[in-house]
C-alpha positions as a Python dict, from the first residue, in 0.01 Angstrom:
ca = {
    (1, 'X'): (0, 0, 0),
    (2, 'X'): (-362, -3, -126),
    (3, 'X'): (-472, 226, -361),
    (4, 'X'): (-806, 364, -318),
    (5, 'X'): (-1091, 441, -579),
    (6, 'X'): (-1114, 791, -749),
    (7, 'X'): (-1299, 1020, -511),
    (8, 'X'): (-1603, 1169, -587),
    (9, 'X'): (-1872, 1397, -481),
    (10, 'X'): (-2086, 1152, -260),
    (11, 'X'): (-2345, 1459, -117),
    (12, 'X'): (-2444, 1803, -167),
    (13, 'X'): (-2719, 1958, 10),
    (14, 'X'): (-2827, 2304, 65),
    (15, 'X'): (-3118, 2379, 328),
    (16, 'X'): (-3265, 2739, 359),
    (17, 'X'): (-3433, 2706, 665),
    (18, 'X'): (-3738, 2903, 798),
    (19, 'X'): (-3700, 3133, 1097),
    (20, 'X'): (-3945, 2919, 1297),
    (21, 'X'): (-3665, 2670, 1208),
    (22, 'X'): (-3331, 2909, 1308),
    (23, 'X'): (-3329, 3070, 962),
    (24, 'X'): (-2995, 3078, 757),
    (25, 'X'): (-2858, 2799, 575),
    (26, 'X'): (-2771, 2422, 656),
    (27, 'X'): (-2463, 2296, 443),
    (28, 'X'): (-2385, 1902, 357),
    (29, 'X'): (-2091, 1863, 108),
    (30, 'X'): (-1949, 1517, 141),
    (31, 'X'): (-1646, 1316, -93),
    (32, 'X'): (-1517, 1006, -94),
    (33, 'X'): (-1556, 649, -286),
    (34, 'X'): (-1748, 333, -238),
    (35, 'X'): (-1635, 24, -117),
    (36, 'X'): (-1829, -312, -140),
    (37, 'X'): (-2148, -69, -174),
    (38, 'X'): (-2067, 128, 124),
    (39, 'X'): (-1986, 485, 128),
    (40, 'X'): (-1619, 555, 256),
    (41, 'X'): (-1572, 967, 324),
    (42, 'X'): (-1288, 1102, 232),
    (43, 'X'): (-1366, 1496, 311),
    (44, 'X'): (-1674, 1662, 421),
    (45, 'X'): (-1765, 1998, 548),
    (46, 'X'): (-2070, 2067, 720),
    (47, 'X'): (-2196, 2423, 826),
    (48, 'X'): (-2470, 2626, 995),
    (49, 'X'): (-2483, 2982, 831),
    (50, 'X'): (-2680, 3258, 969),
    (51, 'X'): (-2543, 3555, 970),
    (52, 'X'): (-2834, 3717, 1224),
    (53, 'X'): (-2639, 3480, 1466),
    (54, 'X'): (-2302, 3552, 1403),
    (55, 'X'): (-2179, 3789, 1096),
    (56, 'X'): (-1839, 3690, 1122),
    (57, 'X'): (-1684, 3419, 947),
    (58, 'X'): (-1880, 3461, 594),
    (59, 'X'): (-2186, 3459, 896),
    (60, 'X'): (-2096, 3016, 982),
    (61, 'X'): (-2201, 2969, 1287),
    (62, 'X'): (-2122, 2620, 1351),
    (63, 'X'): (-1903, 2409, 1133),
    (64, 'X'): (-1693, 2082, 1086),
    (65, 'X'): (-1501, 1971, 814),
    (66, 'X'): (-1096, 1783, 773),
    (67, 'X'): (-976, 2083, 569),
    (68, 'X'): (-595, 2147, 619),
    (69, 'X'): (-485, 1819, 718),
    (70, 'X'): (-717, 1776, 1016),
    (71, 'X'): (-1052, 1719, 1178),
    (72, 'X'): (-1166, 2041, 1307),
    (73, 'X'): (-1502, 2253, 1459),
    (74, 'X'): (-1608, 2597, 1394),
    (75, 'X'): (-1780, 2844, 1642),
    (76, 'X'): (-1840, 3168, 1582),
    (77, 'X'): (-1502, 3241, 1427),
    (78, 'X'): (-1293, 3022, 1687),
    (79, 'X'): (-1168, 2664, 1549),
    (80, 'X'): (-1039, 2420, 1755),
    (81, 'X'): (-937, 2050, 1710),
    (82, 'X'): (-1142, 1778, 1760),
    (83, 'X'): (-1106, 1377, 1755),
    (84, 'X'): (-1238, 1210, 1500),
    (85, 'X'): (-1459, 870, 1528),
    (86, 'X'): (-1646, 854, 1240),
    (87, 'X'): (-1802, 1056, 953),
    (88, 'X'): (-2140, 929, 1080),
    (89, 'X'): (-2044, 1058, 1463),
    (90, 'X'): (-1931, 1398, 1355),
    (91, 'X'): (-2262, 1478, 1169),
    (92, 'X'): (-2489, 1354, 1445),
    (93, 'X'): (-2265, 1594, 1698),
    (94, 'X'): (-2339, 1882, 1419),
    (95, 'X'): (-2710, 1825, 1421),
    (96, 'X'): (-2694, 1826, 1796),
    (97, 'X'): (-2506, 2090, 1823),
    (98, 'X'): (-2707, 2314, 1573),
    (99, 'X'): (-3051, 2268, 1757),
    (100, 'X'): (-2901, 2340, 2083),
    (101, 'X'): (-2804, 2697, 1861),
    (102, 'X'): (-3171, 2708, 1734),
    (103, 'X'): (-3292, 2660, 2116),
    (104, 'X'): (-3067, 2876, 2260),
    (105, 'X'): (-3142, 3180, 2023),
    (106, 'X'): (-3481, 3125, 2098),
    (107, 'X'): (-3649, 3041, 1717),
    (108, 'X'): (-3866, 2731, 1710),
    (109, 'X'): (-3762, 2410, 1615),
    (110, 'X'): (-4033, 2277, 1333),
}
């Protein structure tokens, strides 16, 4: 069995966006270890807050992450199961998803 590298904290962001840009709060955390110079994620959580939106659900909106054992999407307080490809494929599907929210509740996209 091969042991990986220690995992670290590989991103943190924090985005308080305008409400020409959907208002509330874009969220990047991101662990896991490098291998051969290329980032390997071990956990990550990404989340749309906005609590004008939605004020369940400490007011997340939108959110994946692999808490609990499994890859998983949040939605105005539902969660529900999804397959996982890639780190890289999940946070293209959240940006997606998160402008279609912007769009939808009618702010402007910058």
């Amino acid at each position: 069995m091969t042991k990986h590298p220690k995992e670290s904290l590989l991103e943190k962001e924090r985005f308080e966006l305008k409400p020409k840009s959907g208002g509330g709060l874009l969220i990047y955390e991101v662990w896991g270890y490098k291998d051969r110079s290329k980032a390997v994620v071990t956990r990550y959580n990404l989340a749309y807050i906005n609590a004008a939106i939605y004020s369940g659900d400490n007011g997340r909106v939108l959110g994946f992450d692999n808490a609990h054992g499994y890859n998983h999407r949040h939605f105005m307080g539902k969660v529900e199961a999804v397959d996982f490809e890639s780190y890289e494929a999940t946070l293209e599907r959240f940006q997606m998803e998160w402008s279609a929210i912007v769009q939808q509740t009618g702010a402007k996209k910058l």
